[in-house]
DOTOR-615090 format. One record per residue (C-alpha): x negated, z, y; residue number from 0. Coordinates in steps of 0.5 Angstrom, whole numbers, plus 500, padded with zeros to 3 digits. Each point is the difference from the previous one (the first is absolute). Layout:
<pts>
+------+-----+-------+-----+
! east !  up ! north !   i !
+------+-----+-------+-----+
!    X !   Z !     Y ! NUM !
...
+------+-----+-------+-----+
</pts>
This chain:
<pts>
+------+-----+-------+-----+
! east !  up ! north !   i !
+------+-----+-------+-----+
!  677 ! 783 !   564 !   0 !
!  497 ! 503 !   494 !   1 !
!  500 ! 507 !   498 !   2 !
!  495 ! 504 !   495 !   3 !
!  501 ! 506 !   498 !   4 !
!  495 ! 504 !   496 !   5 !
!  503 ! 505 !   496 !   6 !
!  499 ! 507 !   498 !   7 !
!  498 ! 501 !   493 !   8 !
!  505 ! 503 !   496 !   9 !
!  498 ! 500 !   492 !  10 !
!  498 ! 506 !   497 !  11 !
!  493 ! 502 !   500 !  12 !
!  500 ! 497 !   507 !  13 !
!  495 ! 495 !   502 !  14 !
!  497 ! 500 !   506 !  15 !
!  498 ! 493 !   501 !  16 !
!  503 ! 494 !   505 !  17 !
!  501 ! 493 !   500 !  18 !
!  496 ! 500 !   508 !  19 !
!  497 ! 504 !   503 !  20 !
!  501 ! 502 !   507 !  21 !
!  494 ! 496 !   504 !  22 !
!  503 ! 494 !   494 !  23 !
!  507 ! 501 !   504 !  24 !
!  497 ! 499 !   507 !  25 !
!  497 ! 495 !   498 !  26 !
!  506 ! 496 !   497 !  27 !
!  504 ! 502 !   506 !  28 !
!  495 ! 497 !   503 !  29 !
!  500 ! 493 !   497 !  30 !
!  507 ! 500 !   499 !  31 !
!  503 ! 502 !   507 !  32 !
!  508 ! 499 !   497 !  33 !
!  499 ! 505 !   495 !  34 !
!  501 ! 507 !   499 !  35 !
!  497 ! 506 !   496 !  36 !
!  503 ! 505 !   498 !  37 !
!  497 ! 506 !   496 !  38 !
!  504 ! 505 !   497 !  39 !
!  498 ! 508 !   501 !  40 !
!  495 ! 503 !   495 !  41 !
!  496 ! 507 !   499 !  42 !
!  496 ! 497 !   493 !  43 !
!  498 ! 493 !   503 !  44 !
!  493 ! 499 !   500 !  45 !
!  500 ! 498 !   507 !  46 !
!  506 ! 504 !   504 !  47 !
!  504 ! 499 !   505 !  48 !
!  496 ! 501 !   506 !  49 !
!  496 ! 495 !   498 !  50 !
!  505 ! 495 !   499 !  51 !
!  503 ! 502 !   508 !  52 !
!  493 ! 501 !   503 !  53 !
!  499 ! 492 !   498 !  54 !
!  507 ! 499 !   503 !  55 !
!  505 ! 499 !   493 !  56 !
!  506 ! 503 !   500 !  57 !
!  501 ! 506 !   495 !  58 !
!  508 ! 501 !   499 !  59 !
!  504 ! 504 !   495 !  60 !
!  505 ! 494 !   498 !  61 !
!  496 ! 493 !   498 !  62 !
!  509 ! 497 !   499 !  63 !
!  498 ! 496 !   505 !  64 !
!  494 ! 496 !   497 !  65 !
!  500 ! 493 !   496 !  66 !
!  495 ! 501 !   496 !  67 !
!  497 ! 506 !   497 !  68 !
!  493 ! 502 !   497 !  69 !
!  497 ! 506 !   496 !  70 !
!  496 ! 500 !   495 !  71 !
!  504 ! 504 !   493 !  72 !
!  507 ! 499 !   498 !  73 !
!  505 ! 502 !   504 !  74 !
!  506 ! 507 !   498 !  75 !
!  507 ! 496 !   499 !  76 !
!  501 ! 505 !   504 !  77 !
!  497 ! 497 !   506 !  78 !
!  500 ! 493 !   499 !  79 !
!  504 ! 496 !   507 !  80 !
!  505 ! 496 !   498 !  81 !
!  499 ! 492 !   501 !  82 !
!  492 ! 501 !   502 !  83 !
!  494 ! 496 !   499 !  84 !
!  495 ! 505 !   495 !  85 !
!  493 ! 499 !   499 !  86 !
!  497 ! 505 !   495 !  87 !
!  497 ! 501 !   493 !  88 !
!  507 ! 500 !   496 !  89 !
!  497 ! 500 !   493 !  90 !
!  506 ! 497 !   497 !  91 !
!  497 ! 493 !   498 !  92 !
!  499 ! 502 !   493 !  93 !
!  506 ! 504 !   499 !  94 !
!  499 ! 507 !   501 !  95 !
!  505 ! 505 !   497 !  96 !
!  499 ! 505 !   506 !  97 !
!  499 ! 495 !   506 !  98 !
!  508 ! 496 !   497 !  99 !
!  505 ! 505 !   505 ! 100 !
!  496 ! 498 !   505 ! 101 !
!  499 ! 492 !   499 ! 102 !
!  508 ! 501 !   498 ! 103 !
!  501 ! 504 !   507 ! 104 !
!  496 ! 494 !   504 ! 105 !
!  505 ! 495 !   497 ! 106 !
!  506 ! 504 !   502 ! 107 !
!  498 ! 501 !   507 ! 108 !
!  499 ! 493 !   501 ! 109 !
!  492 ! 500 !   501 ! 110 !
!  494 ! 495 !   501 ! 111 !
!  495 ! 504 !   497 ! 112 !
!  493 ! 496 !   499 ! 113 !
!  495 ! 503 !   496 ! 114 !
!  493 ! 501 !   502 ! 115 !
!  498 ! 499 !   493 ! 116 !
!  502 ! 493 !   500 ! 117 !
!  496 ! 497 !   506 ! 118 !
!  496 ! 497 !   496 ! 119 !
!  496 ! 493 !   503 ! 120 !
!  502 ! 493 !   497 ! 121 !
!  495 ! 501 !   493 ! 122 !
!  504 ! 507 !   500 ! 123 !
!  494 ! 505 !   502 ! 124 !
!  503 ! 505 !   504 ! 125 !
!  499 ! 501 !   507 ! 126 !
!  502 ! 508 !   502 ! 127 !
!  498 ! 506 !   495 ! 128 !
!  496 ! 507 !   501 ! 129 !
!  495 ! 498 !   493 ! 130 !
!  494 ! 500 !   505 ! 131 !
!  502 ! 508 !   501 ! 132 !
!  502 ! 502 !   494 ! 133 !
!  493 ! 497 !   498 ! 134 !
!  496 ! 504 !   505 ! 135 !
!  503 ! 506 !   499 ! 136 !
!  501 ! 499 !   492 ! 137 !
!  493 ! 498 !   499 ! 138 !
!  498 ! 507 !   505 ! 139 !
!  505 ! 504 !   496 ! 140 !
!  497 ! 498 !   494 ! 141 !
!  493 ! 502 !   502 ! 142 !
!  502 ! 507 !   502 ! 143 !
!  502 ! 501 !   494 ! 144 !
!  494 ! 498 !   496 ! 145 !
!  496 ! 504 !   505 ! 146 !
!  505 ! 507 !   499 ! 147 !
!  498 ! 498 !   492 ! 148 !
!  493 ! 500 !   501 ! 149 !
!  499 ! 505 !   505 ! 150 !
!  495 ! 493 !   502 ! 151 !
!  503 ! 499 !   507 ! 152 !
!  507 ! 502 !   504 ! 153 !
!  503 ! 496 !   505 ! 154 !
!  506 ! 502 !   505 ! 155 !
!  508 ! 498 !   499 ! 156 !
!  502 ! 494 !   503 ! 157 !
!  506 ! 502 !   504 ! 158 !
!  496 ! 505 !   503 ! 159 !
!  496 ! 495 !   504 ! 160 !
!  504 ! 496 !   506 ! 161 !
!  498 ! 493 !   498 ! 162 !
!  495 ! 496 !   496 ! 163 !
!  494 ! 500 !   505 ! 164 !
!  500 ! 509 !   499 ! 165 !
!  501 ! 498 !   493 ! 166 !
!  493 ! 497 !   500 ! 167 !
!  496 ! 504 !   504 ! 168 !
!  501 ! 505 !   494 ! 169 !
!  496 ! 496 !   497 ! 170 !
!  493 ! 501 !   503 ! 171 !
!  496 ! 503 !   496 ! 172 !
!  504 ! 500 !   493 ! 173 !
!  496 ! 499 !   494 ! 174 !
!  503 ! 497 !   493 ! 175 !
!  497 ! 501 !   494 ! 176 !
!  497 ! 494 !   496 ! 177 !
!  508 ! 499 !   497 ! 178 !
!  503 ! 493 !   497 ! 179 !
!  507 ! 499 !   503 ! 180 !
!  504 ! 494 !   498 ! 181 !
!  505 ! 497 !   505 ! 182 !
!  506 ! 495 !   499 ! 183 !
!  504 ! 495 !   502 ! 184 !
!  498 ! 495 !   507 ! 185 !
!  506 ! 500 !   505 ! 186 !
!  500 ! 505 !   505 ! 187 !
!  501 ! 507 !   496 ! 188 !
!  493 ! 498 !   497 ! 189 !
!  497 ! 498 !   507 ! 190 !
!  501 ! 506 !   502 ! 191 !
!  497 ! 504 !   495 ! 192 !
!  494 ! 496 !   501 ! 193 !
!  500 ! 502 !   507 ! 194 !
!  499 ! 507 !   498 ! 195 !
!  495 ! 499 !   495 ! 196 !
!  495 ! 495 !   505 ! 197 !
!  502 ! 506 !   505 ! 198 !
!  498 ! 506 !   496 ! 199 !
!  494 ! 495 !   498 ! 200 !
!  500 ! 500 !   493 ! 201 !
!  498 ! 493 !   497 ! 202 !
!  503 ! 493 !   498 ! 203 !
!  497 ! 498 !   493 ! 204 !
!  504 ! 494 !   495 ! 205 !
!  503 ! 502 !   495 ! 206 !
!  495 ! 497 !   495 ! 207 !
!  495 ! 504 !   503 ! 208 !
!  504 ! 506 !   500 ! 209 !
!  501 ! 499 !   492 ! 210 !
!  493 ! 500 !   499 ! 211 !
!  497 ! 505 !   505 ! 212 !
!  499 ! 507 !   501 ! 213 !
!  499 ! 502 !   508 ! 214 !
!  496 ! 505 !   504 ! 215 !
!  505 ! 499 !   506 ! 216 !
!  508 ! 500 !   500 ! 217 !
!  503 ! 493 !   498 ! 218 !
!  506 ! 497 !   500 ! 219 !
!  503 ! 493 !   497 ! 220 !
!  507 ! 496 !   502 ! 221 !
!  503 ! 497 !   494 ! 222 !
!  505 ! 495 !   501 ! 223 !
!  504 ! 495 !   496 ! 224 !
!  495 ! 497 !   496 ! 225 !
!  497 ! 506 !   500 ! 226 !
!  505 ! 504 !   496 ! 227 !
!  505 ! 495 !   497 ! 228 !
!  499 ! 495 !   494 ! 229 !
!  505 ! 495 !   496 ! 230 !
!  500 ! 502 !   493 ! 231 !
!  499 ! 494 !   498 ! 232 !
!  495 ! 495 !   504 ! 233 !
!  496 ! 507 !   503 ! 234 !
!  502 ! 496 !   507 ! 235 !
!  504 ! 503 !   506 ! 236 !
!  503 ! 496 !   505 ! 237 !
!  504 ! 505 !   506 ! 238 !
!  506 ! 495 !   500 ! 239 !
!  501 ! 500 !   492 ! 240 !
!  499 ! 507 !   500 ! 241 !
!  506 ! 503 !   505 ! 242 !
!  504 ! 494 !   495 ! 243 !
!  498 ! 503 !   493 ! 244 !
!  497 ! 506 !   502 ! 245 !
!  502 ! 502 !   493 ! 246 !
!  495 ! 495 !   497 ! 247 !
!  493 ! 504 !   502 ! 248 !
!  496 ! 506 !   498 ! 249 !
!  497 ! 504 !   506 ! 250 !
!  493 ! 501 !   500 ! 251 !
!  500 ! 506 !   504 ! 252 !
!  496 ! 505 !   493 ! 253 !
!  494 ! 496 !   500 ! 254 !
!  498 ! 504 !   507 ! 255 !
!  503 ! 507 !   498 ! 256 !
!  495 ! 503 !   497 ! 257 !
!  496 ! 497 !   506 ! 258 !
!  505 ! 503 !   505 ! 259 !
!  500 ! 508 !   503 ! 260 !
!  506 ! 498 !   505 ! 261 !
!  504 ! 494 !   500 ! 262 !
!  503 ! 498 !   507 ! 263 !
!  507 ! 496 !   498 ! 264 !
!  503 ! 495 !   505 ! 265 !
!  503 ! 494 !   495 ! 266 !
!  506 ! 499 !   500 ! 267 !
!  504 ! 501 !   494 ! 268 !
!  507 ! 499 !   497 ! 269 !
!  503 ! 501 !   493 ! 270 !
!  498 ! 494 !   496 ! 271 !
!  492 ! 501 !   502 ! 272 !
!  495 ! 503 !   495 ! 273 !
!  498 ! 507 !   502 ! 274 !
!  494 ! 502 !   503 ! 275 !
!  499 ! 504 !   493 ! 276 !
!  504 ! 504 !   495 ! 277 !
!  503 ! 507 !   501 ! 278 !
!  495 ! 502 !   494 ! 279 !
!  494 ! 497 !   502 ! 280 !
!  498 ! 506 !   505 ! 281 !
!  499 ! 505 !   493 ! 282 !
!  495 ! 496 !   498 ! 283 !
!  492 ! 501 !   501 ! 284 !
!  499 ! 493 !   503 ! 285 !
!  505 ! 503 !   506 ! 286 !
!  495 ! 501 !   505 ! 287 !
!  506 ! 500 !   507 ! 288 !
!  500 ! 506 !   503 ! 289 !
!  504 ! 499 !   507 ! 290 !
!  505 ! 493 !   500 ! 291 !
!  504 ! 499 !   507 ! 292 !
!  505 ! 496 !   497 ! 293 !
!  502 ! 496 !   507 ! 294 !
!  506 ! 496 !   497 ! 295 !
!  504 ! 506 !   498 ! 296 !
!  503 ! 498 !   494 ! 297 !
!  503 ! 506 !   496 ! 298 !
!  497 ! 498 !   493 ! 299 !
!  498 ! 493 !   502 ! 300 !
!  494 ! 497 !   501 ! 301 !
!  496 ! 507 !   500 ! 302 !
!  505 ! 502 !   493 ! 303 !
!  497 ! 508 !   503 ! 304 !
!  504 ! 500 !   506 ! 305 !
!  506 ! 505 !   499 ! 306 !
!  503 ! 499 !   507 ! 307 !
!  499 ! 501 !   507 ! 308 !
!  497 ! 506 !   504 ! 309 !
!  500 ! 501 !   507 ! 310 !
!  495 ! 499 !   506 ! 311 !
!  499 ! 507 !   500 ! 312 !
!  499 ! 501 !   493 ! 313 !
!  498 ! 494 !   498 ! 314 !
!  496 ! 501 !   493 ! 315 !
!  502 ! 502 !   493 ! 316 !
!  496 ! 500 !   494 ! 317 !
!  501 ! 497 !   492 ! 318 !
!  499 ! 504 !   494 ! 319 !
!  496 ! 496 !   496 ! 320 !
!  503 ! 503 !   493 ! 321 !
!  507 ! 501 !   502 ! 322 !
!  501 ! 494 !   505 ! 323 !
!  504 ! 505 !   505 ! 324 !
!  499 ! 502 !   507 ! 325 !
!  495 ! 506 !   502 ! 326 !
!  497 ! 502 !   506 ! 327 !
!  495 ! 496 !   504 ! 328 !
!  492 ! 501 !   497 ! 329 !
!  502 ! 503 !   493 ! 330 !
!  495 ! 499 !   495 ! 331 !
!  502 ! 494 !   495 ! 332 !
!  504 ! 497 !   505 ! 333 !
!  500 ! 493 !   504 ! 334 !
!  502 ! 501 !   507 ! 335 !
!  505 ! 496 !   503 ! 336 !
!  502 ! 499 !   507 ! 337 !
!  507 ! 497 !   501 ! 338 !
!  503 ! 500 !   507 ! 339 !
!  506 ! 495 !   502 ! 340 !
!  499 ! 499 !   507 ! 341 !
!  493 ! 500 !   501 ! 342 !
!  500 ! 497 !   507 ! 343 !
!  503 ! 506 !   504 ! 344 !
!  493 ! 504 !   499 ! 345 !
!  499 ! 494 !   506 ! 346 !
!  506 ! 499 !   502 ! 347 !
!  498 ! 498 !   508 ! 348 !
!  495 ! 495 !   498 ! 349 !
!  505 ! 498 !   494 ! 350 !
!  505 ! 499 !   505 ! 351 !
!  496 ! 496 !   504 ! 352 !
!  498 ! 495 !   495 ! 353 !
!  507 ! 498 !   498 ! 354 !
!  503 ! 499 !   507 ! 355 !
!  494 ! 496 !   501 ! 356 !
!  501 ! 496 !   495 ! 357 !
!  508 ! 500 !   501 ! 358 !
!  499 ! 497 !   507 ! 359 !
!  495 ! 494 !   498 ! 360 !
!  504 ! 498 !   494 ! 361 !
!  507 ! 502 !   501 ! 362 !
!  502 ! 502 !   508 ! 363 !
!  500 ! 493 !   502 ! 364 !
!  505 ! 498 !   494 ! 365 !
!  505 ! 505 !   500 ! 366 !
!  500 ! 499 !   508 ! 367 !
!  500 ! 492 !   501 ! 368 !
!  502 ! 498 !   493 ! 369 !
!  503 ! 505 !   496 ! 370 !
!  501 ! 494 !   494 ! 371 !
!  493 ! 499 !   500 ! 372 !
!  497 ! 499 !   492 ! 373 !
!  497 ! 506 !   500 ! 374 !
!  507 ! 505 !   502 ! 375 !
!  503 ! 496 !   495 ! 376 !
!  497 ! 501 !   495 ! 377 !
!  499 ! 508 !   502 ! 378 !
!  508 ! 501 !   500 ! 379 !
!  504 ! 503 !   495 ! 380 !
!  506 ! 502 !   502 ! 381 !
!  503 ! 495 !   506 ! 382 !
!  506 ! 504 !   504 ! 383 !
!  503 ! 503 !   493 ! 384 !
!  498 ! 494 !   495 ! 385 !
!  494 ! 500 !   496 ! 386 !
!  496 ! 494 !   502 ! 387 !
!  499 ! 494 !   496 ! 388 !
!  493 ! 501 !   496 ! 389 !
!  503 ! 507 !   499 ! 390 !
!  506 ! 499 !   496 ! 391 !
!  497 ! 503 !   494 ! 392 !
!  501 ! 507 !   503 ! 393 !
!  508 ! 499 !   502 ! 394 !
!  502 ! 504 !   494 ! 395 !
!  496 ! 505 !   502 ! 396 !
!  503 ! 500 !   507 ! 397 !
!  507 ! 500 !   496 ! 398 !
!  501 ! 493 !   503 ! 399 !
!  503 ! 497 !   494 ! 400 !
+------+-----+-------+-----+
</pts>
């Protein structure tokens, strides 16, 4: 027998998403008759305890007699169980200074911690994340704060709204002026900007034809890869050959800034690739962007104007174009940014529900009845307090050596 906790988040600010929700639970005691569920007690979870009782799942205080525990962000030293197996997001592949007390705490304490960013299929492509929601809400917060700037339109918060079908139905009725927003990347950030933009009704256009036309109605373009990046030499892009030698190629991104009035920004991004465009260029005439929902959220990173996280309830700042320091929202010769790091607990409950659905169709079945399967494997950092193989890169940084 085989009990699963789900664990009460205890990073600060508190995140209010979950690994399953309740009828997710019901449905897994259900197909698996040998296990058991537990759920640790929680005033700011997006689904509450009553929930969790009424579909007949145990809320405990205690989770110490659990195997397997899931939750969503790092967990505090402090509340880590010693000899457990943890699933969350532990943001410590790359080495995070601030996250190495903790990856030096699950060594110590002989955990198995499996790493949600690193379920990934055989061809690499990650199998669980929120990007779909962090597009959606990203891409409404982006309009909104266009619409605050232009007086044009006005839209409601999001976490205001108890789920993506009420979001919706604020959408009836709405009338966006002939803008041009550019949208970037291809995975599912981006397929959920695109969801808000078919939505609010606003008009795909290649990008050709977004370089060349003027529009009596709102329009949008998606630039992928080929779309933004070029070798230096060749003027040819190739994805795998990119992520190799990021370094080699320009990005393309200034051809459509001044063809641009809000800039949804969904790639993916790490030191060695081309920015987007240069701190400098925002004084320039031809710097048409007013609004830039920056997605990805990389402090001075694909968007060299990010200056650093807001919050969901203040999720907006302006850049003085001149001084290149942060202003308050909508101030004249400013670029707005909006630049939130945990988008999807704006729709925490559908979020949720997404990620246990992919949790039981890829991942339940192999944690149940093959716990050595490829895919688990692949995904477990630290192994009762050993660093795994395909990690012994971090064994310095786990103070191993």
């Amino acid at each position: 027998m085989i009990k699963i906790g789900l664990i009460k988040e205890g990073k600060t600010p508190q995140d209010n998403r979950v690994a399953f929700s309740p009828q997710q639970c019901k449905f897994l005691k259900e197909k698996y008759p040998s296990l058991t569920i537990q759920v640790q007690s929680s005033p700011t979870r997006c689904f509450s305890d009553q929930e969790y009782i009424k579909k007949g799942i145990e809320v405990v205080e205690d989770l110490s007699d659990c195997d397997i525990l899931f939750g969503i962000k790092e967990v505090p030293v402090e509340q880590l169980i010693p000899g457990k197996t943890y699933f969350f997001f532990s943001h410590t592949i790359k080495m995070q200074p601030y996250n190495q007390k903790l990856f030096k705490a699950v060594i110590d304490k002989k955990i198995t911690l499996i790493d949600y960013e690193r379920l990934v299929h055989e061809d690499g492509q990650r199998i669980l994340g929120f990007g779909f929601f962090a597009g959606v809400v990203g891409a409404h917060n982006g309009m909104m704060a266009y619409g605050k700037r232009t007086g044009a339109f006005d839209l409601v918060r999001v976490y205001q709204q108890r789920n993506l079908d009420m979001l919706m139905h604020t959408y009836f009725g709405l009338k966006i002026p002939p803008v041009k927003i550019a949208v970037t990347g291809s995975g599912r950030v981006a397929h959920g900007i695109l969801e808000i933009m078919n939505l609010m009704g606003i008009h795909e256009v290649e990008p050709a034809d977004y370089l060349k036309r003027s529009f009596t109605y709102p329009v949008y373009t998606q630039l992928k890869g080929a779309d933004l990046y070029r070798h230096k030499k060749t003027g040819e892009y190739t994805r795998d050959h990119f992520h190799e030698n990021a370094d080699d190629y320009i990005c393309k991104f200034k051809d459509y800034i001044s063809e641009t009035d809000i800039l949804m920004n969904g790639i993916y991004w790490d030191q060695h690739y081309p920015r987007l465009f240069e701190k400098q260029d925002i004084k320039e005439d031809w710097f048409r962007i007013q609004t830039i929902s920056d997605i990805t959220d990389d402090k001075d990173g694909s968007v060299p104007i990010n200056l650093g996280d807001q919050t969901i309830e203040d999720p907006i700042y302006g850049v003085d174009k001149n001084t290149m320091e942060k202003t308050t929202p909508y101030a004249a010769n400013s670029v707005d940014i909006v630049a939130v790091g945990n988008l999807p607990n704006e729709l925490p409950r559908d979020a949720s529900k997404y990620f246990g659905e992919q949790l039981i169709k890829y991942i339940l079945e192999d944690l149940l009845e093959q716990p050595d399967s490829d895919v688990l494997t692949r995904a477990t950092i630290v192994k009762n307090g050993i660093i795994t193989t395909d990690y012994d890169y971090l064994k310095e940084y786990g103070g191993q050596v």
